[in-house]
C-alpha positions in Angstrom: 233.0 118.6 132.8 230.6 120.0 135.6 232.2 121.6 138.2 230.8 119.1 140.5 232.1 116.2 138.7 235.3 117.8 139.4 235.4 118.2 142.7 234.0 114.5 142.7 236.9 113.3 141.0 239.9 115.3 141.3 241.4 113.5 144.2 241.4 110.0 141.6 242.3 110.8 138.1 245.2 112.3 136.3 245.8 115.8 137.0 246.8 116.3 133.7 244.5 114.5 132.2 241.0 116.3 134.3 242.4 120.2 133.5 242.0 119.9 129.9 238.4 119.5 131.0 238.0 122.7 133.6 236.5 125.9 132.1 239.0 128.3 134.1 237.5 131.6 135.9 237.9 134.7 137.0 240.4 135.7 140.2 242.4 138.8 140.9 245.7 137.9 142.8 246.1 140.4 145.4 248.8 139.9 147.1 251.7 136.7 147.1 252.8 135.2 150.5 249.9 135.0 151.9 248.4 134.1 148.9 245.5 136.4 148.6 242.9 136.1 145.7 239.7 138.3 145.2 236.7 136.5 143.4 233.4 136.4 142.8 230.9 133.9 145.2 229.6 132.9 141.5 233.1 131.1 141.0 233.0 129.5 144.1 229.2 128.3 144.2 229.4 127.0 140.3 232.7 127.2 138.7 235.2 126.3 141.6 236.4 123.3 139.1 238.3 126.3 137.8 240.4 126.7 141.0 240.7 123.7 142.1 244.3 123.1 140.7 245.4 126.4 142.3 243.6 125.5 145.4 245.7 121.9 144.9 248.9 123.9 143.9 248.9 126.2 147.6 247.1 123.3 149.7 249.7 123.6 152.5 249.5 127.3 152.3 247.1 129.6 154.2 244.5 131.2 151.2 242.9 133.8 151.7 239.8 133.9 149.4 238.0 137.8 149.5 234.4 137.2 147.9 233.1 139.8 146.2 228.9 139.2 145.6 227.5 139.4 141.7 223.7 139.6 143.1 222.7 141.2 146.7 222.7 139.0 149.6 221.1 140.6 152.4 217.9 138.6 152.8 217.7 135.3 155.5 217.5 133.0 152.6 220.4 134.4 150.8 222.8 134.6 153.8 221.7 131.2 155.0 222.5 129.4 151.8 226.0 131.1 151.9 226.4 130.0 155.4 225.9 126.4 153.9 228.6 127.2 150.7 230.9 128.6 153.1 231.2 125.9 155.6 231.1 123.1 152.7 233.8 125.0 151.0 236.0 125.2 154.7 235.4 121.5 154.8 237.3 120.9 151.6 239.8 123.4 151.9 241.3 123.9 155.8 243.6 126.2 155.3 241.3 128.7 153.3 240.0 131.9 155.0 237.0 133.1 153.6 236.1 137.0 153.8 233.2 138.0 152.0 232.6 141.8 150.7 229.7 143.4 151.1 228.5 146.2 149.0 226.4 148.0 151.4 226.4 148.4 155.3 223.4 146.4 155.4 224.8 143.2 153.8 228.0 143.5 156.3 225.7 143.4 159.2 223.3 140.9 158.0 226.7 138.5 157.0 228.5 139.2 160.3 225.5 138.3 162.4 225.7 134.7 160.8 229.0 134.1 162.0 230.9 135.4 158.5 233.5 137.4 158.1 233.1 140.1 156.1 234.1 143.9 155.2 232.5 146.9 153.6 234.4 147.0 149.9 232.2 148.0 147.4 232.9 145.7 144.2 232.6 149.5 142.4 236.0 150.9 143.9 237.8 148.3 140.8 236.1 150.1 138.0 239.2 151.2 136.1 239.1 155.2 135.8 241.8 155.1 133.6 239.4 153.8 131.1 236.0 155.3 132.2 236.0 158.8 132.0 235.3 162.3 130.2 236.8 163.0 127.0 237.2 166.2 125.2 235.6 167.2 122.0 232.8 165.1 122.2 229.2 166.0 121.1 225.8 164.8 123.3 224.1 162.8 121.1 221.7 161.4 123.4 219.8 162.2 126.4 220.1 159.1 128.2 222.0 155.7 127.9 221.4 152.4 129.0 224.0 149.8 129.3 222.5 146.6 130.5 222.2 143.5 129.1 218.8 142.6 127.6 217.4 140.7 130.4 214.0 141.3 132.1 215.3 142.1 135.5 217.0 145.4 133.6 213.4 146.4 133.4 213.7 148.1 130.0 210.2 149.5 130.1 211.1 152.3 132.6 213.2 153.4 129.8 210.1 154.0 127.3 208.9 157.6 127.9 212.6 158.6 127.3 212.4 160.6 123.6 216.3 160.4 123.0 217.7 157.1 124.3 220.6 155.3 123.2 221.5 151.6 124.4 224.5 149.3 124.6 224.7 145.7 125.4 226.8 142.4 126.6 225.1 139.3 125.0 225.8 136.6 127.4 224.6 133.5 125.8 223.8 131.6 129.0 221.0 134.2 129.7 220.6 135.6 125.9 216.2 135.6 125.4 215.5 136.5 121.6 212.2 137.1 122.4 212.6 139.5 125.2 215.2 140.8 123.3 213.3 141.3 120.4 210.0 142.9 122.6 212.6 145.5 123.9 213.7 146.6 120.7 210.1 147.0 119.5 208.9 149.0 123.1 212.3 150.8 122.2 211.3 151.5 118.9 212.9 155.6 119.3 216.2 154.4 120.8 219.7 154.1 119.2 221.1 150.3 119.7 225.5 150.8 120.0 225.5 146.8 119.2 221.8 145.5 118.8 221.4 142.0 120.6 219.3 140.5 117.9 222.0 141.8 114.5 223.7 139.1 112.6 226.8 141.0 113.1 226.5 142.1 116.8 229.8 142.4 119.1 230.7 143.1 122.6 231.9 146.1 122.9 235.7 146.8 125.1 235.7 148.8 127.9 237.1 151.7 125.8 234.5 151.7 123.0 231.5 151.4 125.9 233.4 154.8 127.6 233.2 156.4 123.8 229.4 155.7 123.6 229.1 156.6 127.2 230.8 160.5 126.1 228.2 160.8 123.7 225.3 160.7 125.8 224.0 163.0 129.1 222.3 160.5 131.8 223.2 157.5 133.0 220.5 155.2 133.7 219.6 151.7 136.5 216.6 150.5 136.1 216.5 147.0 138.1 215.0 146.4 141.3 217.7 144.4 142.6 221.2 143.0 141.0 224.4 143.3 142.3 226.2 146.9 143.1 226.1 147.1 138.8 229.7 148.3 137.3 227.9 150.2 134.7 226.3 152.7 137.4 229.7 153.8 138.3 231.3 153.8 134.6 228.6 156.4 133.8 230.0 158.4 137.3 233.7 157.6 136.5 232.6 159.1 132.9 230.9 162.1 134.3 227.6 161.9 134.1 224.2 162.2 136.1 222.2 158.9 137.0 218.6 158.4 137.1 218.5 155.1 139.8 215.3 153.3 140.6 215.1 152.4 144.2 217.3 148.4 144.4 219.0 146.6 146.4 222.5 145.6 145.4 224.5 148.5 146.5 224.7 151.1 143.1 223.6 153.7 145.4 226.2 154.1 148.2 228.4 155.6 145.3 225.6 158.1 144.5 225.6 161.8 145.2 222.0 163.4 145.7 223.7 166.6 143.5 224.1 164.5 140.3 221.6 161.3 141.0 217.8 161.3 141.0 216.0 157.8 142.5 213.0 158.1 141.4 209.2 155.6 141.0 209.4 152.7 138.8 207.5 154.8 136.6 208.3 155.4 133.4 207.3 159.1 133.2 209.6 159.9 136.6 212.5 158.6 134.9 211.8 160.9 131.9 211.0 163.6 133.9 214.5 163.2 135.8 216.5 162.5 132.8 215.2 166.2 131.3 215.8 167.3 134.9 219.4 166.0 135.0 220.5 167.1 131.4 219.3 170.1 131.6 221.1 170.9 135.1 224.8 170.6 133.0 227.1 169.7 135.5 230.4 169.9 134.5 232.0 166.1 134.2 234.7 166.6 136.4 232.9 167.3 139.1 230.6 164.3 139.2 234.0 162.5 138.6 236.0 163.9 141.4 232.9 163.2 143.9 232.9 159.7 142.6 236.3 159.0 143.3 236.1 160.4 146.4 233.7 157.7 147.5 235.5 154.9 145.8 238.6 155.6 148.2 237.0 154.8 151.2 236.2 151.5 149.8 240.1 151.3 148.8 241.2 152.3 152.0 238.0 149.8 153.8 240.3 147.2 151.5 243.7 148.3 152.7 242.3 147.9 156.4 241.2 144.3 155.9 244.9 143.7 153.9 246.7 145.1 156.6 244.6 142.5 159.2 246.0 139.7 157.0 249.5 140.8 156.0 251.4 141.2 159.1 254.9 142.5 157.5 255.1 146.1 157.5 256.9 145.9 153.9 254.0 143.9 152.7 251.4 146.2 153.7 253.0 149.0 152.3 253.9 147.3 148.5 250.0 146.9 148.7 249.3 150.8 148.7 251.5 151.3 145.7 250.0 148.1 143.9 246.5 149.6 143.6 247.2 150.1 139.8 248.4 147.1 139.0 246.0 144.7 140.6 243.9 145.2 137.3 246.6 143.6 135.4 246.7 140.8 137.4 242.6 140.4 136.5 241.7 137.1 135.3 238.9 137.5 132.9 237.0 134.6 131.0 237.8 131.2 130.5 241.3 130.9 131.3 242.5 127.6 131.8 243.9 126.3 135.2 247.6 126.5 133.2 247.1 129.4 132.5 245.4 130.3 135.8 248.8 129.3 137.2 250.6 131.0 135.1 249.6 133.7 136.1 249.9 133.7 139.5 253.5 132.6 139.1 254.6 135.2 136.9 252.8 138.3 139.5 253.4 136.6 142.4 257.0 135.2 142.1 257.5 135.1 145.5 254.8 132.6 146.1 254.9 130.2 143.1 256.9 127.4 144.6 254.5 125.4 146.9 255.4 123.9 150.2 
């Protein structure tokens, strides 16, 4: 069932009956009474059927709902259609605050001066660094790697003058274009595929298996022109190596450091020529690791500011700062169903599971 239909009909048929037919969603429960969730505006705007029975569950609580942006939203069209989403979703949901998180001054500004609430958190500072990072004893392979799905905003070509260039993809069916698919492979003739898109036996890598391909390798490398802030720019940082950026919007870049990044033309010879430059300079892992981190924990504490505006209790606000860990258990990743959505909530939030 379409989300739409969903919302059309939840108020009229069996509960039961209508959340067999919701495909679930991502959330991250932040914190219990208030109930705080972090999401992404691509739930809300297509796949809020998901929530609905937790938004049904809490609907005499005050949510909070912090909305974290898969694709840049700084331009007037942009903000103005999530004006519109924003105000719909209010109308539906009284007792729902919305704060939205922008990954780059310029966002928060442009979202603010529509009326919106919003706060500097770059979706970057969640990476887990417990996953991405250096390890020992590993050989450089490659000069570069690319980890991007095989999709024409990725803009593969700038990749092409690179002589030693290793990839690694997600195959998200939704968007999944053989024929692009197989036209980068060809340009890409050189390159190393970690899990080619187009092989009867391809996989999705896990997070640990993309930091292991990640070791091998000696440049990071973003290539689109505009996305969102793009978790794979700060895995390579997090893992400890250089990036060679195009110019984008989307936010990657307020995590770089002009030491061990290079944003260059969208030419495919400047990216070369900054991948040899980048590889060649050797900077020790740890140090493009430590600088990263440093930048994510502004972010972390620009979150902890907001928390602190909505949990008044000086014991809740301080359980937050030594929850930072464990708020990526409490991830909701894929098609969970709204039972098990629930679930969820209840069993990390026990303080909050019994609705009033």
């Amino acid at each position: 069932m379409s989300p739409e239909l969903a919302r059309r009909w939840y108020r009229f048929w069996p509960l039961a009956w209508l959340e067999r037919h919701l495909r679930g969603g991502d959330a991250l429960v932040l914190h219990d009474d208030p109930l705080i969730l972090y999401v992404f505006d691509w739930v809300l705007a297509h796949d809020d059927g998901a929530l609905l029975p937790v938004f049904r569950r809490y609907r005499r609580r005050r949510v909070h709902l912090l909305v974290a942006f898969s694709w840049t939203q700084e331009q007037p069209g942009q903000i103005a259609r999530l004006l519109v989403r924003s105000r719909r979703h209010v109308r539906r949901h009284a007792n729902h605050q919305l704060v939205f998180l922008a990954n780059t001054e310029a966002e928060r500004l442009a979202l603010e001066r529509a009326g919106l609430d919003a706060a500097l958190v770059h979706q970057n500072a969640f990476v887990d660094a417990d996953i991405f990072r250096p390890l020992a004893g590993v050989d450089k392979r490659f000069d570069a790697i690319y980890d991007a799905r095989v999709d024409a905003f990725k803009r593969h070509a700038l990749a092409a003058g690179i002589a030693s260039l290793a990839l690694v993809t997600a195959r998200n069916m939704d968007y999944h274009d053989p024929a692009y698919a197989a036209s980068v492979r060809k340009l890409l003739a050189r390159a190393h595929w970690y899990n080619d898109p187009l092989a009867a036996d391809y996989r999705s890598f896990s997070m640990a298996e993309i930091n292991a391909c990640l070791n091998e390798c000696r440049v990071g490398l973003c290539l689109s022109a505009a996305e969102g802030a793009m978790y794979a720019s700060a895995q390579y940082l997090l893992t400890g190596l250089p990036v060679v950026s195009t110019a984008s919007l989307g936010g990657r870049d307020v995590l770089f450091d002009p030491a061990w990044t290079r944003v260059v033309a969208d030419d495919a010879r400047a990216i070369a020529a900054a991948v040899d430059e980048l590889a060649a300079l050797e900077i020790p892992a740890e140090t493009i690791r430590a600088g990263t981190l440093a930048r994510m924990r502004v972010h972390r504490d620009n979150l902890y500011t907001l928390l602190d505006r909505i949990v008044t209790d000086a014991a809740g606000r301080s359980a937050l700062r030594a929850r930072w860990p464990d708020w990526r258990a409490s991830q909701l990743k894929g098609d969970i169903d709204p039972a098990g959505m629930l679930a969820r909530i209840e069993r990390l939030a026990p303080a909050a599971v019994r609705p009033r």
